[in-house]
N, C-alpha and C positions, 0 to 999 in steps of 0.2 A: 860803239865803245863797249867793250866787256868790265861788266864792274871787277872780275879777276885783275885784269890788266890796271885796274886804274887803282885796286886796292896794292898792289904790289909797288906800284910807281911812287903811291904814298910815302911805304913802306922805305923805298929807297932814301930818303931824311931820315931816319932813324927808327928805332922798333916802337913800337905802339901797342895799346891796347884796341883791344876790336871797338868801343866803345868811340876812342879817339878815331878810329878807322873811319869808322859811320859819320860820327861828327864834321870831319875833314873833309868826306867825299860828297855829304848835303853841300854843308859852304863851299866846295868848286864846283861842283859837277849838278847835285839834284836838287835845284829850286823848282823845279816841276814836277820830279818825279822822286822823291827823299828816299833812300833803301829802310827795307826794315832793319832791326837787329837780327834775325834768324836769315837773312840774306849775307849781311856779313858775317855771321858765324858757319851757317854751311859752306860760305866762301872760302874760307881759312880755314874748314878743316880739308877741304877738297887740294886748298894749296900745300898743307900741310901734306898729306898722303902723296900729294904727289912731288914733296921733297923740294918746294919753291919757297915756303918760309918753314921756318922754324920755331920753337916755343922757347924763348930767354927766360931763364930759373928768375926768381923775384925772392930775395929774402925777406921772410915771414909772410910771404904774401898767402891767401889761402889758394884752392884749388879754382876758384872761377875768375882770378884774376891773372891772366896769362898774357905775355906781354911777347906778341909774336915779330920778326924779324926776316928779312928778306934774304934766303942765301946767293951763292955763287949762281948757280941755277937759274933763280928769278929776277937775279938783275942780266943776264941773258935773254932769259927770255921777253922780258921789259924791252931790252934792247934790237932785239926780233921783231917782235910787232911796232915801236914805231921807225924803224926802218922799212916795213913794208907797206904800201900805198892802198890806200883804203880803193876796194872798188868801187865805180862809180856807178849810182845807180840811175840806169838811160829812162827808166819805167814807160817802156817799152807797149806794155801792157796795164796801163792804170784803170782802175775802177770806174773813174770817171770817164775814159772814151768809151770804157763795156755803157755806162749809163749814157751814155748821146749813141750810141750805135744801137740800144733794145732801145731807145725813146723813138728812134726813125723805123722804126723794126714795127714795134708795137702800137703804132697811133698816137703816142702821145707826143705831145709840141717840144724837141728835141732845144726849143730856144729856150723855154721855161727851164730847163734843166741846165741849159748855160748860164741864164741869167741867175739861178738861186744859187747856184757855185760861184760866180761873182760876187756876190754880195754877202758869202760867208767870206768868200777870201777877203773883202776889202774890209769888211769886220773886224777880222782875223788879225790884220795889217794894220788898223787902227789902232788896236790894243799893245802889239806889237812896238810899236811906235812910242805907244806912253808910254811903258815898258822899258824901252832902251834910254828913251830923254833921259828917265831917273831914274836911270841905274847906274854901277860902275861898271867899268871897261869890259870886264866879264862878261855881264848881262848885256852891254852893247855889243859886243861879238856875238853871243849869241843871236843875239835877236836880227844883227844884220844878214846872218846866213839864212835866217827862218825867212829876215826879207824878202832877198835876193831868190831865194829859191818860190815865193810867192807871185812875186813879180812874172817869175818865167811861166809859172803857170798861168795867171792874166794874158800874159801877150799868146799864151794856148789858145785856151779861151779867145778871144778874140778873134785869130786867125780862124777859128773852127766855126765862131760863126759867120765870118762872112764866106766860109766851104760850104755851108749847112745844105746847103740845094746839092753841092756834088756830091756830099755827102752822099745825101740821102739816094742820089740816083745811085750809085757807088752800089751800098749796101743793097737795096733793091732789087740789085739787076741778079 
């Protein structure tokens, strides 16, 4: 997700202060990762210059309270991206097959290196877990994708090591 796109989506409810911007996208979007303020401000001026929101005049307001506004443009472009399908990422190439492919490579016990990635994942999944009980619907969505996508790493794992001999011939040869 691009914090642009999700500041503008805001946007589409009605104009805001950068301030309310930050505020709004912590409580949807960043419970793990909260934006700064100088994230959302070089955000909105970038959207600004490029003519996607706007600055709404404020009577008597001073100069550092600017209450910006989404135009024609960025509910466009808003509507561009989520029309288009996020690609899916095959990881194709994960870190973790490089580390079991040098673990068979280089002498070390390539199970060890299964087994400690199991056991972060199921970690991982356990906290995940308390996590979504108590949380609201949000946080269970989230956390069910983090699941699911856990999961599939598990049954990796798994499958890889009962390869690990062909593996290793595999690489080897």
């Amino acid at each position: 997700m691009t914090v642009a796109h999700a500041l503008l989506g805001l946007l589409e409810s009605g104009p805001r202060h950068g301030y309310d911007l930050k505020r709004s996208y912590d409580d949807r979007f960043g419970q793990d990762r909260p934006l700064h303020y100088g994230q959302v401000y070089s955000t909105l001026a970038r959207l600004l210059k490029n003519g996607l929101v706007e600055v709404e005049a404020e009577p008597g307001a001073g100069p550092d309270r600017k209450k910006y506004a989404i135009t024609d443009a960025g509910v466009s472009d808003v509507a561009g991206w989520l029309a288009e399908p996020e690609k899916p990422e095959p990881y194709l190439q994960s870190t973790l097959y490089t580390k079991v492919v040098l673990a068979l490579l280089t002498g070390y016990d390539a199970n060890d290196v299964l087994d400690a990635q199991r056991s972060e994942h199921l970690r991982l999944m356990r906290e995940l877990t308390r996590r979504r009980d108590g949380g609201d619907l949000a946080d269970q969505l989230v956390c069910d994708h983090a699941l699911f996508h856990l999961e599939a790493d598990l049954r990796w794992l798994e499958l890889t090591a009962a390869r690990i001999q062909q593996l290793a011939t595999h690489v080897r040869a």
